[in-house]
C-alpha positions as CSV (number, residue, x, y, z in Angstrom):
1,X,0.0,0.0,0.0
2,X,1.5,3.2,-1.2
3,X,2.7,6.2,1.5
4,X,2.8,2.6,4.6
5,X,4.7,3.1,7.1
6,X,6.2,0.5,9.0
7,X,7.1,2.3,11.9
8,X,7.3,0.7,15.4
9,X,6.2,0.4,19.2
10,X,10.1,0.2,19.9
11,X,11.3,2.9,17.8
12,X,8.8,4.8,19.9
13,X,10.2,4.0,23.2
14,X,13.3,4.4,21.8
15,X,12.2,8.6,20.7
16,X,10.7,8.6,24.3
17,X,13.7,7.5,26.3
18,X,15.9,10.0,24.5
19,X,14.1,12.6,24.6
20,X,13.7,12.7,28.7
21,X,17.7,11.8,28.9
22,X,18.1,15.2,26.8
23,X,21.0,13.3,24.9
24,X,21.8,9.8,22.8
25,X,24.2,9.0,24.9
26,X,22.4,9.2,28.2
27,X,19.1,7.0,26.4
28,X,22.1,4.6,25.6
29,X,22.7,3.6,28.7
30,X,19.8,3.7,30.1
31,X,18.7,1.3,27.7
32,X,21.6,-0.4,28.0
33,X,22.3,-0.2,24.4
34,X,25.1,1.2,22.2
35,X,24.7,4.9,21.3
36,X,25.4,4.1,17.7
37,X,22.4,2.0,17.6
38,X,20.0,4.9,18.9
39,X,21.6,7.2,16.9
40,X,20.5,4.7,13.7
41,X,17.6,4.2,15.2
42,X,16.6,7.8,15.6
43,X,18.3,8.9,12.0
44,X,15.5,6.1,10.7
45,X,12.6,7.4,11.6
46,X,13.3,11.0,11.0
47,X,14.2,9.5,7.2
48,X,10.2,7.8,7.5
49,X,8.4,10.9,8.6
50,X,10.3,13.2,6.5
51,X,11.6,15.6,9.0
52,X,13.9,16.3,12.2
53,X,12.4,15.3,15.0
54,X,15.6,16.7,17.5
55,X,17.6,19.9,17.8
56,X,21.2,18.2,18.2
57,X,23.4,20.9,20.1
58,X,26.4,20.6,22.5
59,X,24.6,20.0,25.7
60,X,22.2,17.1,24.2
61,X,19.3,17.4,22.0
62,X,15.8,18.8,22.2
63,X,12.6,18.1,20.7
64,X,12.0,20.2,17.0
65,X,8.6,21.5,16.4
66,X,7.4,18.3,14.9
67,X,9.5,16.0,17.2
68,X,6.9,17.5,20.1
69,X,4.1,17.0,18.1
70,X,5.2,13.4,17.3
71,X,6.3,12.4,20.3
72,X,2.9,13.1,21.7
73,X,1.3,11.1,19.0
74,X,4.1,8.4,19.7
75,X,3.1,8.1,23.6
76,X,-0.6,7.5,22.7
77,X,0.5,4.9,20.7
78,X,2.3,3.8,23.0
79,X,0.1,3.3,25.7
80,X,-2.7,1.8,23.6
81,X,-0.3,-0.7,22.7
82,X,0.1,-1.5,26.2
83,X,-3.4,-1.2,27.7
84,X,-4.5,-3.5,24.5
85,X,-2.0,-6.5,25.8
86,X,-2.9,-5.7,29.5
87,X,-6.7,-6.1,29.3
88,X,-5.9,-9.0,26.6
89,X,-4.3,-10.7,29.7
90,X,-6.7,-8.9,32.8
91,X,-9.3,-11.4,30.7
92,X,-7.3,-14.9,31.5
93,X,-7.0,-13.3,35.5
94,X,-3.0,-12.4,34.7
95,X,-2.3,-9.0,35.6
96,X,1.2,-8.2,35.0
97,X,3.3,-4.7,34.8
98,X,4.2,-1.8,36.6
99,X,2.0,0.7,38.3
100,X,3.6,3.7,38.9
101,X,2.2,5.9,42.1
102,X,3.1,8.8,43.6
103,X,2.1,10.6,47.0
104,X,2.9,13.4,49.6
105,X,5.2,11.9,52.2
106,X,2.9,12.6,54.3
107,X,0.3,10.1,52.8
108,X,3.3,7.9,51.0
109,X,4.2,7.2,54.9
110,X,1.3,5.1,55.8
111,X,-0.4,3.9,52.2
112,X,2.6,2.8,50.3
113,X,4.6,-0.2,52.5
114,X,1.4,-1.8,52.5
115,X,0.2,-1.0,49.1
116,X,3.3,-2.9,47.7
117,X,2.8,-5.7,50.1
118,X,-1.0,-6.1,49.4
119,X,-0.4,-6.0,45.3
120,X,2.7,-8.9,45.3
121,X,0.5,-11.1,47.6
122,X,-2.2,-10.7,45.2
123,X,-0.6,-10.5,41.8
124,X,2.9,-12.0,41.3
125,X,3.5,-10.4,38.3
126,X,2.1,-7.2,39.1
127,X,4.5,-4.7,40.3
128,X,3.7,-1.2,42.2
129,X,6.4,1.5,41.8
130,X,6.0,4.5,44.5
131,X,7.6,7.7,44.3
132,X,7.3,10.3,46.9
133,X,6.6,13.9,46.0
134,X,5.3,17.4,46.7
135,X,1.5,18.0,45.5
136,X,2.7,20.4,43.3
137,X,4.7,18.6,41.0
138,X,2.4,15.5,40.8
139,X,0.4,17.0,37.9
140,X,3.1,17.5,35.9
141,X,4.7,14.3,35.8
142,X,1.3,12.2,35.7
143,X,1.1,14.4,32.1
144,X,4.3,13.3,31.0
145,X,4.0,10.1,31.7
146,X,6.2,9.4,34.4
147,X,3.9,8.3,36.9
148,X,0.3,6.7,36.3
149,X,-1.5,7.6,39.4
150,X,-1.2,10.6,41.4
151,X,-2.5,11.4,45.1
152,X,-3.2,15.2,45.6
153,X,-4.0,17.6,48.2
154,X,-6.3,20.8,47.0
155,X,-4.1,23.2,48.8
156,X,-2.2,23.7,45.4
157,X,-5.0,24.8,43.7
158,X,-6.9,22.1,41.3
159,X,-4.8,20.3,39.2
160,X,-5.8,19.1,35.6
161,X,-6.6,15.7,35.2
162,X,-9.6,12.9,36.6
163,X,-9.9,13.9,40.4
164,X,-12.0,11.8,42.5
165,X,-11.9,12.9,46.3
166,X,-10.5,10.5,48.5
167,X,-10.9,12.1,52.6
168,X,-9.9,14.5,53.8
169,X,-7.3,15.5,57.1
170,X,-7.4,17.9,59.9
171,X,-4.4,19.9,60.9
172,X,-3.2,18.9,64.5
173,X,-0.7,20.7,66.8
174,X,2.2,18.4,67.5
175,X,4.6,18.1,70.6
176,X,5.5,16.1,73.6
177,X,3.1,14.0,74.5
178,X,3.4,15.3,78.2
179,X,2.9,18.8,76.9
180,X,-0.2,20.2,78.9
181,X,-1.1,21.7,75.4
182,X,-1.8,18.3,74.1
183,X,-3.6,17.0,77.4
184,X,-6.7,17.7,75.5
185,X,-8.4,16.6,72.0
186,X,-9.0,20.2,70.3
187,X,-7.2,23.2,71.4
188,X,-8.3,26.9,69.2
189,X,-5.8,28.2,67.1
190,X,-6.0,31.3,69.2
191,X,-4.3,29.8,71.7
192,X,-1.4,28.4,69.6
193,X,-0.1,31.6,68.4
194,X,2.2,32.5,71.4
195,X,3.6,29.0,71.3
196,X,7.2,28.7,69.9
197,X,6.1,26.8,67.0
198,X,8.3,24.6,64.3
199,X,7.0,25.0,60.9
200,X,7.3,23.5,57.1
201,X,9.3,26.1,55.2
202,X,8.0,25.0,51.8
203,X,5.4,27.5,50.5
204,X,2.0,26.0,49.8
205,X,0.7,22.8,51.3
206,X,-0.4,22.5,54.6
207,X,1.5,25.4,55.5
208,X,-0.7,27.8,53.3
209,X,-3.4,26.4,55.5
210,X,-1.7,27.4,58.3
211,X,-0.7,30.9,57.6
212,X,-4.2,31.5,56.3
213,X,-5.8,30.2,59.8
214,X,-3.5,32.9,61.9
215,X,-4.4,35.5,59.1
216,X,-7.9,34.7,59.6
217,X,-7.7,35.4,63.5
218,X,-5.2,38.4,62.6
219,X,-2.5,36.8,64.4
220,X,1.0,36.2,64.1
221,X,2.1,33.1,65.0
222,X,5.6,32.7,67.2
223,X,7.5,30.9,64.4
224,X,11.0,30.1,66.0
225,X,12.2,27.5,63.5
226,X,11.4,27.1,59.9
227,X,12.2,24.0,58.2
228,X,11.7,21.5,54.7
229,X,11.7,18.0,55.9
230,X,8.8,16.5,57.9
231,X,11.1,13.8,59.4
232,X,13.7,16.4,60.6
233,X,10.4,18.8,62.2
234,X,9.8,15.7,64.6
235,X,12.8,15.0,65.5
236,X,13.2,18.6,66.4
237,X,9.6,18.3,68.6
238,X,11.2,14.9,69.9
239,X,14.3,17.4,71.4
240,X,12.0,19.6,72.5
241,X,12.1,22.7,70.2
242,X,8.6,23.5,70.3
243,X,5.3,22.6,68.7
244,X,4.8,21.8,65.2
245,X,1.3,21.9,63.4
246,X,0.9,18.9,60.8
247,X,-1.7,16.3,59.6
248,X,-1.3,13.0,62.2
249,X,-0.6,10.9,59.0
250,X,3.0,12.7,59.6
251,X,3.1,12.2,63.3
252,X,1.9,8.4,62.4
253,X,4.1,7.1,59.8
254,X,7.2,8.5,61.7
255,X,5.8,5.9,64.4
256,X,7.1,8.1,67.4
257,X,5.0,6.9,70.8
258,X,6.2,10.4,72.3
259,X,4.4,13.1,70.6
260,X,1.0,13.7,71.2
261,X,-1.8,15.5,69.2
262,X,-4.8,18.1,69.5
263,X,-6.8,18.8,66.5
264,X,-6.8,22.7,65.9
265,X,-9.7,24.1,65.9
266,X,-11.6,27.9,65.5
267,X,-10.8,27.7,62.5
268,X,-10.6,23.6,61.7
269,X,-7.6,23.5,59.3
270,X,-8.2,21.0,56.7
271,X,-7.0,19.9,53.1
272,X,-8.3,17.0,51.1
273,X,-6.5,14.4,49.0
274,X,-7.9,13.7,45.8
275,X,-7.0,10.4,43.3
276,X,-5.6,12.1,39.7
277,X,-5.2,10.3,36.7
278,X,-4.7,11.4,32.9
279,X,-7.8,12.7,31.5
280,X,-6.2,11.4,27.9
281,X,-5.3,8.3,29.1
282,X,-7.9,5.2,29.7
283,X,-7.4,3.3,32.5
284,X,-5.8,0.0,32.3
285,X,-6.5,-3.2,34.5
286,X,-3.5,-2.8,36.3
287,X,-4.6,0.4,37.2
288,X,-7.7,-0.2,38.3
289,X,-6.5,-2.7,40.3
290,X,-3.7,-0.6,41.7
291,X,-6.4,2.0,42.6
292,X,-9.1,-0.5,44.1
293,X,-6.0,-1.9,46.2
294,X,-5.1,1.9,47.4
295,X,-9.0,2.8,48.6
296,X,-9.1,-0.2,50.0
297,X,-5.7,0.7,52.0
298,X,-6.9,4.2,52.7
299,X,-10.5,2.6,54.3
300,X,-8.3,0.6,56.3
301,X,-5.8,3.2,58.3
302,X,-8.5,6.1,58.3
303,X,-9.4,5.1,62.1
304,X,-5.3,5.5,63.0
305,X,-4.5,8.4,60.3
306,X,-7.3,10.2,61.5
307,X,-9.1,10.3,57.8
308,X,-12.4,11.4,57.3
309,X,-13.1,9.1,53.8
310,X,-15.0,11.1,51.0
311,X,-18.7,9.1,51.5
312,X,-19.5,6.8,47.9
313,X,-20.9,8.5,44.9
């Protein structure tokens, strides 16, 4: 048939994994090929579509007008080569893959040990890759295809994609459990302002919530130590720097018996996580299964992470 092209799903991957290295001779090895080969490989099907498909410069190469245009159309492909042979197989009972996830740490803490666990003893050929990230930047690699399924919280603003609310979590104040602070369930924000406090540094998330509770009140909270890593905050609460204010699922997956908790209240502080997907991109049964395994998981630890679970539509 005249103007065919025989182009393939391998030549595709091949584009794809160049083009995120940013150079042949990084897709080389991670393909563990020579760079000869890609560069063949490449120099092929620019010769079958008719046009470059890189920029080649000094520090790598970079898509060409058509080469992004392409390489989107190449990814579709891609995948619908993929979900065809994965629900060809979902219909003999084999699922087999990779799932890619990714969470907050604050979430990734409690869901993901027992996410993996729960998917091997289930589906031996069924793997679950997790990756932990901030909210923020979860969009942006579910749309290029480095991750499949994202877990958000709304205080970023609403990301694009399929969002399906999954519960929602209070803000607590955090510190030793002896603390008289924490000797009750709920203590008003009001009275958490004068407190020498230990706060995430990185803007948005929970701690937007946070500045806009003691905004609301037209206070200014006693901030004494700023700083990025959630592990790091409770160990500073451990050695009795102050009081921190966090969702429990932190306080919970660092498993530490000596902090204590009391939900913040006038105002309530709360964010909820959402489940994003690709709105271009169908589900597959691996999927599926990977996201019927991870409600299942979040049902389970709501009680203990403090959870309040978005009710069924």
């Amino acid at each position: 048939m005249a103007g065919r092209s025989d182009l393939t799903i391998h030549q595709f991957r091949v584009l794809d994994a160049v083009v995120r290295a940013g150079s042949l001779t990084r897709a080389a090895l991670a393909l563990d090929l020579p760079q000869p080969a890609i560069s063949r490989m490449i120099a092929r099907l620019e010769q079958e579509v008719g046009t470059p498909l890189l920029n080649r410069h000094s520090g790598g190469v970079t898509l060409t007008a058509a080469g992004e245009r392409f390489h989107d159309n190449a990814l579709q492909a891609v995948r619908f080569h993929d979900l065809a042979i994965e629900e060809a197989r979902a219909l003999t009972g084999l699922l087999r893959g990779e799932v890619r996830v990714a969470a907050p740490d604050s979430v990734g803490g409690i869901l993901f040990a027992p996410l993996v666990q729960a998917v091997r003893a289930d589906h031996a050929e069924l793997r679950i890759r997790t990756v932990a990230a901030q909210s923020a930047d979860i969009p942006a690699m579910l749309a290029s295809g480095t991750i499949d399924i994202g877990l958000v919280a709304d205080t970023h603003g609403m990301p694009q994609g399929l969002r399906e609310p999954l519960f929602r979590e209070d803000l607590f104040l955090i510190g030793p459990k002896s603390a008289p602070e924490l000797q009750r369930a709920e203590i008003p924000m009001s009275e958490v302002a004068s407190l020498p406090l230990v706060l995430n540094a990185m803007p948005g998330g929970f701690r937007s919530l946070i500045d806009k509770g003691f905004s609301k009140l037209g206070l200014t909270p006693n901030v004494e130590i700023e700083i990025d890593a959630n592990n790091s905050l409770l160990e500073l609460l451990l050695n009795g720097a102050g009081f921190g204010i966090l969702p429990y699922s932190v306080v919970l997956a660092g498993s530490s018996d000596a902090l204590g908790a009391a939900r913040l209240i006038e105002p309530t502080l709360t964010r909820t996580l959402s489940l994003l997907t690709a709105p271009n991109k169908p589900a597959s049964s691996v999927q599926r299964e990977a996201i019927r395994q991870i409600k299942a998981l979040i049902n389970q630890e709501s009680t203990r992470a403090r959870w309040w679970v978005a009710d069924p539509e």
